[in-house]
TIZA-105422 format. One record per residue (C-alpha): x, z, y. Coordinates in steps of 0.05 Angstrom, whole numbers, plus 5000, padded with zeros to 4 digits. Example, Ala and Ser with C-alpha at 12.3 -4.5 7.8 and 13.67 -1.06 7.14 Angstrom:
2
@c1->5246&c3->5156&c2->4910
@c1->5273&c3->5143&c2->4979
***
This chain:
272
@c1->5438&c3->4773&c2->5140
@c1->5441&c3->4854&c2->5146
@c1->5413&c3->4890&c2->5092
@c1->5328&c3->4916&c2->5108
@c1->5319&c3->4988&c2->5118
@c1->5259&c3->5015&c2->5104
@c1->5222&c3->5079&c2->5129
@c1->5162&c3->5101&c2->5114
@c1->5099&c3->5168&c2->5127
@c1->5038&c3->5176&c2->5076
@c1->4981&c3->5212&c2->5093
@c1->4911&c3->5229&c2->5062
@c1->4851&c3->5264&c2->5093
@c1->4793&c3->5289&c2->5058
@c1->4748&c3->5270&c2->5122
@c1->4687&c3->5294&c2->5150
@c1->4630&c3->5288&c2->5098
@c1->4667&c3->5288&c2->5038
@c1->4664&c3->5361&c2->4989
@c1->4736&c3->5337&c2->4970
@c1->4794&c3->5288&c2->4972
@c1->4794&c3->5234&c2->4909
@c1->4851&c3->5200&c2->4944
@c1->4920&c3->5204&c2->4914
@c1->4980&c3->5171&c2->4946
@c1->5064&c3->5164&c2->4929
@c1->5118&c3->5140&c2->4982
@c1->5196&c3->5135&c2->4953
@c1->5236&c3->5113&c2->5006
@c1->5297&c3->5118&c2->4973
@c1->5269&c3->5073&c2->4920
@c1->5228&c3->5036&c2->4964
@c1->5158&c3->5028&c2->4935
@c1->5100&c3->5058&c2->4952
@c1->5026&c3->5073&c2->4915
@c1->4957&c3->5077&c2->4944
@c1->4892&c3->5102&c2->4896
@c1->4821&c3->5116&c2->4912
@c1->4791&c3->5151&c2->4857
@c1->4716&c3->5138&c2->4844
@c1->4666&c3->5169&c2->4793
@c1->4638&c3->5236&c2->4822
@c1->4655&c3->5309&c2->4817
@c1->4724&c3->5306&c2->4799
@c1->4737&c3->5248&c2->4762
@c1->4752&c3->5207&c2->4809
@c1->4814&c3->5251&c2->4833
@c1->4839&c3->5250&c2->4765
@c1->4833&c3->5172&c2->4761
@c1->4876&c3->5170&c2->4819
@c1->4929&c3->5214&c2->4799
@c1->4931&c3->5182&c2->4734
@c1->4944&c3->5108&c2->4765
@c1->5001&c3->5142&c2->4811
@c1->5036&c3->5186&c2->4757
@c1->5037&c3->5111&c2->4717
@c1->5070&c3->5070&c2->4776
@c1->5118&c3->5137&c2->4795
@c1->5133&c3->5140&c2->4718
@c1->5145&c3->5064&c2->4707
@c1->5184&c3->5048&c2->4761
@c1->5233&c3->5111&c2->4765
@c1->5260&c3->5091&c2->4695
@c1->5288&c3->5027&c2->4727
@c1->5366&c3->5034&c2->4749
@c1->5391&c3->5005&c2->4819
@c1->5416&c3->4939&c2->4789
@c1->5338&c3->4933&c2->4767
@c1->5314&c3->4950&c2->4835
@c1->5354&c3->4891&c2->4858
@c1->5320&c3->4839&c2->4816
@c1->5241&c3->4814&c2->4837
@c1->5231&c3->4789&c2->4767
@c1->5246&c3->4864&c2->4738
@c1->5201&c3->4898&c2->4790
@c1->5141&c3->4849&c2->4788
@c1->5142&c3->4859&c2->4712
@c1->5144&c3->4930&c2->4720
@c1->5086&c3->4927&c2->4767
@c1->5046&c3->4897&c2->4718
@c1->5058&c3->4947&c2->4664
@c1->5046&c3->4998&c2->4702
@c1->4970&c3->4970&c2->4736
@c1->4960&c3->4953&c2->4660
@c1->4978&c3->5023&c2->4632
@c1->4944&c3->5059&c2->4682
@c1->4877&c3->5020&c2->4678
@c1->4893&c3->5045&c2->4596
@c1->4903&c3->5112&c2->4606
@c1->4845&c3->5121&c2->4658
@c1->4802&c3->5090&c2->4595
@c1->4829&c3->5127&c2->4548
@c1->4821&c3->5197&c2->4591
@c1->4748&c3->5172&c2->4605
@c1->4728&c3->5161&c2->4526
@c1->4761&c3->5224&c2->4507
@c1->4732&c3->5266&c2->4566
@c1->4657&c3->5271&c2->4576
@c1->4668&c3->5301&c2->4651
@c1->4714&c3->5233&c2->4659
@c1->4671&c3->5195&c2->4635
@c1->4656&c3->5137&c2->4692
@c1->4713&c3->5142&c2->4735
@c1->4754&c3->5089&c2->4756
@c1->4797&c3->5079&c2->4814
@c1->4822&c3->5027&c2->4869
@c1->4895&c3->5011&c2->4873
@c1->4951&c3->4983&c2->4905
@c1->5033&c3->4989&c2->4896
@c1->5075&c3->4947&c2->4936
@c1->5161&c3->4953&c2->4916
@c1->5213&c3->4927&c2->4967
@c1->5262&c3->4889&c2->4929
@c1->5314&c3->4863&c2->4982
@c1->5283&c3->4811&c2->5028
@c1->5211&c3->4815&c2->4996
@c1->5146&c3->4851&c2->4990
@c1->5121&c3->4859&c2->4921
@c1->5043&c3->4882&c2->4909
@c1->4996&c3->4894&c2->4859
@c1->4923&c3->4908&c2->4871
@c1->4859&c3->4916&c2->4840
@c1->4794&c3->4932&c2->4884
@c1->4785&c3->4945&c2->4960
@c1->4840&c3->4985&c2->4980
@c1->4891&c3->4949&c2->5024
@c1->4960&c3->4917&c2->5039
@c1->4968&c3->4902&c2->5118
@c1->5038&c3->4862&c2->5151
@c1->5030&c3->4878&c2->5225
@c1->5079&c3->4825&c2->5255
@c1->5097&c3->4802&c2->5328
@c1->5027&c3->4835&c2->5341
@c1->4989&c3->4801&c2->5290
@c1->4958&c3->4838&c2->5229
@c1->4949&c3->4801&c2->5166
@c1->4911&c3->4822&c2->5114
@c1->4947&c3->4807&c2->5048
@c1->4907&c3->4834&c2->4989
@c1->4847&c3->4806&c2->4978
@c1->4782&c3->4854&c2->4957
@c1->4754&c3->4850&c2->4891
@c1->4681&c3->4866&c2->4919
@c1->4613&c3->4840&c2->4919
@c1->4611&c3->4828&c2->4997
@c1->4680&c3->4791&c2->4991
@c1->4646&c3->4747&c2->4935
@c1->4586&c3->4746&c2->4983
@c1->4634&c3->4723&c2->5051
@c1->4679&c3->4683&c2->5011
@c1->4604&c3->4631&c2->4988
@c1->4578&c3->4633&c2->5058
@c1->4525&c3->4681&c2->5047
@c1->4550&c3->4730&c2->5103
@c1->4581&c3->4729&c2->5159
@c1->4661&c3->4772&c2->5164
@c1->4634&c3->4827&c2->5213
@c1->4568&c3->4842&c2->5162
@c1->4624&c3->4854&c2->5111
@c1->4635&c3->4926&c2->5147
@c1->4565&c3->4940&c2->5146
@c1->4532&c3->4921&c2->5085
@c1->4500&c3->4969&c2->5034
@c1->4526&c3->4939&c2->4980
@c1->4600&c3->4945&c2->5010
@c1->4624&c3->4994&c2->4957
@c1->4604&c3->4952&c2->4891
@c1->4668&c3->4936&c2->4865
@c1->4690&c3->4878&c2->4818
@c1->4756&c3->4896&c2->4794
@c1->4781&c3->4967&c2->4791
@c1->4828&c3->5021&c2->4743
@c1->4777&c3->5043&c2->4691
@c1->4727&c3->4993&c2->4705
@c1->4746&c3->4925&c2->4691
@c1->4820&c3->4901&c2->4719
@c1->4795&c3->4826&c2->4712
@c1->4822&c3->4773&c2->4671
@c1->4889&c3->4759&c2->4715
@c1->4915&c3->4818&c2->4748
@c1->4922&c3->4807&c2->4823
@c1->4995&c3->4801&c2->4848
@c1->5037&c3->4771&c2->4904
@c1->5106&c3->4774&c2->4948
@c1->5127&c3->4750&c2->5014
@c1->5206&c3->4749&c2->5055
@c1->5198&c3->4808&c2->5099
@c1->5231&c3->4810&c2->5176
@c1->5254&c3->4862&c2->5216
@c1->5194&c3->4892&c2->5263
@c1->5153&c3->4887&c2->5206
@c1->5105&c3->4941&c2->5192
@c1->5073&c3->4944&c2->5122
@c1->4997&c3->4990&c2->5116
@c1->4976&c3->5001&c2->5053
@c1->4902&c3->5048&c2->5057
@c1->4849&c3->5059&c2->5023
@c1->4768&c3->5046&c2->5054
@c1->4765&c3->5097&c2->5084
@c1->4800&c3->5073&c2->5129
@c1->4778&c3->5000&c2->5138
@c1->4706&c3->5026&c2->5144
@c1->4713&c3->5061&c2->5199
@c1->4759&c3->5025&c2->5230
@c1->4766&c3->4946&c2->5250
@c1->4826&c3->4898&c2->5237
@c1->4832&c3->4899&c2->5312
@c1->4831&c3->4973&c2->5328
@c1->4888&c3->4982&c2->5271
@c1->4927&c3->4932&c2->5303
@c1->4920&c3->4958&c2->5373
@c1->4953&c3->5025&c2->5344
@c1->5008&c3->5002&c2->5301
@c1->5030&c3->4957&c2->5368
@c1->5054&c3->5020&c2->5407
@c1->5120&c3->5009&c2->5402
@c1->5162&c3->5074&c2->5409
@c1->5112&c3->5111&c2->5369
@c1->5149&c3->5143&c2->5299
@c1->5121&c3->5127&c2->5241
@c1->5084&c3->5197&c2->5228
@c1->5046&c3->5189&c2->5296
@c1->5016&c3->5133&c2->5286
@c1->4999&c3->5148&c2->5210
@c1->4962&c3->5208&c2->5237
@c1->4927&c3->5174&c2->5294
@c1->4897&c3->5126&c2->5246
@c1->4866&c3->5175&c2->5208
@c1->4846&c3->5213&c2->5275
@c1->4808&c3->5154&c2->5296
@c1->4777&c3->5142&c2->5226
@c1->4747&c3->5214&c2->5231
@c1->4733&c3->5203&c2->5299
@c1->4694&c3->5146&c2->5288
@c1->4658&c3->5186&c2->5231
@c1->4709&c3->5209&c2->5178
@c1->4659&c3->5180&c2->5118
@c1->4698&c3->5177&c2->5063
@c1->4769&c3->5204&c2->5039
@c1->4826&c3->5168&c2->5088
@c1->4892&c3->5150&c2->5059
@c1->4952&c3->5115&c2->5091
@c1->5021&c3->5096&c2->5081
@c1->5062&c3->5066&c2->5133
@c1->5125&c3->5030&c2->5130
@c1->5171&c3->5002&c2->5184
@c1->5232&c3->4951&c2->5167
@c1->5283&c3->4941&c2->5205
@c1->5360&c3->4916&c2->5202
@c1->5412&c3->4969&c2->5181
@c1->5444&c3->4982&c2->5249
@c1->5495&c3->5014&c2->5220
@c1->5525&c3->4959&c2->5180
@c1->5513&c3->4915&c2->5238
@c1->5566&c3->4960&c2->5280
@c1->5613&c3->4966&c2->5221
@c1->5621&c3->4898&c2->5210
@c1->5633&c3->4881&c2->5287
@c1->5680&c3->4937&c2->5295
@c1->5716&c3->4903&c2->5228
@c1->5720&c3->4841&c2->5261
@c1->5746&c3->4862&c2->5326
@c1->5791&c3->4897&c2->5278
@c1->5816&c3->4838&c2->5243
@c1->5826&c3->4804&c2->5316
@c1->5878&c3->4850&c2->5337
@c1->5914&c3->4849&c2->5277
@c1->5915&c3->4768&c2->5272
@c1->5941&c3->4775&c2->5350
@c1->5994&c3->4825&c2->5326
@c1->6020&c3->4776&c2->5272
@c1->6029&c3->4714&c2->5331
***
């Protein structure tokens, strides 16, 4: 099987209501990871809780050579340090830091280690696959209304809705929960990956993001910033954060190797 290649467009947008952006999001293509925070706790703590969970995922997984990027063991474990450390830090920051004191953030970090998706996640922001025009949600949210949905004591459209939408369970700086949330899946080429924070999903349905990551000849930066148009559209609540990623085949080797073989043809004629 050709190698995956994987590009990718991050975006974040204040939005309509909010004073200022607590959002703080990292794409590496090269490296192939990606990190998505949503900083809570007023004034400006909450933009320093996100910047502090990045700077911990950036730092963590940029002192790990190629041949680590090439093992899922190695990267998972790294993933964990780093949701771990930064949870630390953001505590630490808090205790030492009256004007921190509170803040927290939401968090997810997702790594592409050959033919699979590795995440990490604590609270409501979001990891998306959009494939053969289906989008799957793939996190789970640590939140009340989740808790609430997942008994039977809501319905799935009143999750959108409810006032008590934005009480969080597990979360940087709050409480990261006993087990820390983790998973991987085999990726295929077509497949888009959306990471974003609430801001997003609030304002916009499962459906609506699907019907915009399905336009096909779109680039990636297009349809990153026409999700967040149509979450400020819709009413631009809350900070909006997004990072896109496409995979597809490496075209390139795919041509190589038939040119090698045609290659190899002429020269096994030759020797007849």
């Amino acid at each position: 099987m050709p190698p995956l290649v994987v590009q990718g467009h991050a975006m974040t947008d204040t939005g309509r209501v909010r004073p200022h952006n607590e959002d703080c999001v990292y794409l590496d293509e090269r490296l192939r990871y990606a990190v998505l925070a949503d900083g809570m706790g007023g004034a400006n703590a909450g933009e320093v809780a996100s910047a502090l969970a990045v700077d911990c995922f950036r730092a963590a997984l940029e002192e790990l050579s190629d041949a680590d990027f090439a093992s899922r063991k190695t990267v998972l474990d790294t993933l964990h340090h780093a949701i771990e450390d930064a949870h630390a830090q953001i505590l630490d920051q808090a205790r030492e830091n009256p004007a921190c004191a509170g803040m927290g953030a939401t968090v997810v970090a997702a790594a592409i280690v050959n033919q699979h998706l590795l995440f990490v996640h604590a609270g409501d922001s979001r990891l998306y696959r959009f494939r053969n025009g289906k989008l799957e949600q793939l996190t789970r949210d640590h939140s009340l209304v989740q808790q609430q949905f997942e008994l039977g004591l809501i319905r799935s459209e009143e999750r959108r809705t409810s006032p008590q939408k934005h009480i969080i369970t597990h979360a940087l700086g709050v409480d990261l929960g006993s087990d820390i949330a983790w998973d991987e899946t085999e990726l295929q080429a077509g497949d888009q990956i959306l990471l974003c924070s609430d801001g997003l999903t609030d304002m916009l349905d499962d459906d609506g993001i699907a019907t915009l990551l399905a336009t096909g000849e779109t680039s990636l930066s297009e349809k990153t910033e026409t999700l967040v148009a149509q979450a400020n559209a819709n009413g631009g609540r809350d900070n909006i954060s997004v990072v896109l990623l496409r995979i597809s085949h490496d075209t390139g080797t795919d041509e190589l190797s038939f040119f090698q073989r045609q290659w190899q043809k002429l020269i096994q004629k030759s020797k007849r």
